[in-house]
C-alpha angles and dihedrals in degrees: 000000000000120000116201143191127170121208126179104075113141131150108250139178126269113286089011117123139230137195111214107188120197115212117210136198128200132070098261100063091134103057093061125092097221115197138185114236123168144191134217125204111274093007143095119264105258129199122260117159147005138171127193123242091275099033092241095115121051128182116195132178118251081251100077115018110134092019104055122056114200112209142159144183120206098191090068093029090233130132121200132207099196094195116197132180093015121199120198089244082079090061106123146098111296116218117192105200132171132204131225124298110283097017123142121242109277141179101206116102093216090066090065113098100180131041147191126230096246140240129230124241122189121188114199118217 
């Protein structure tokens, strides 16, 4: 069972940036793809980021290559979604989820087992 909550959601200017972080709990942290989904207002949620369970494999939208980082750090238990020229298009609710134990980096939502809460981001044109 993985527990998460994401922190970091403001409103910001137009090609500003933000750093929504995604505490977990549960021992097994590391084993879990974790990936950042979000969700504007009247639309579907769409895939941004993922990172595999070392960090060393990364998938991004079209979207945001270039702009989003996906990080993380297991020994806090912690993944990051560093966000930079941001564009209000990207206005929407931000959801950090992670998939079962072993599974292979994804982008399919369907594949998550286990989600935050979310946090809102605004971008201001």
């Amino acid at each position: 069972q993985v527990q998460l909550v994401e922190s970091g959601g403001l409103l910001v200017q137009a090609a500003g940036s933000l750093r929504p972080s995604c505490a977990a709990s549960g021992r097994t942290f590391r084993r879990h793809v974790l990936g950042w989904f979000r969700q504007a207002p009247g639309k579907e949620r769409e895939f941004v980021a993922a990172i595999g369970w070392s960090g060393g494999s990364t998938l991004y939208a079209d979207s945001v290559k270039g702009r989003f980082t996906i990080s993380r750090d297991n020994a806090e238990n912690t993944v990051y979604l560093q966000m930079n020229t941001l564009k209000p298009e990207d206005t929407a609710v931000y959801y950090c989820a992670a998939t079962p134990p072993y599974s292979a980096i994804t982008s399919s939502g369907g594949y998550y087992s286990y989600w935050g809460q979310g946090t809102q981001v605004t971008v201001s044109s």
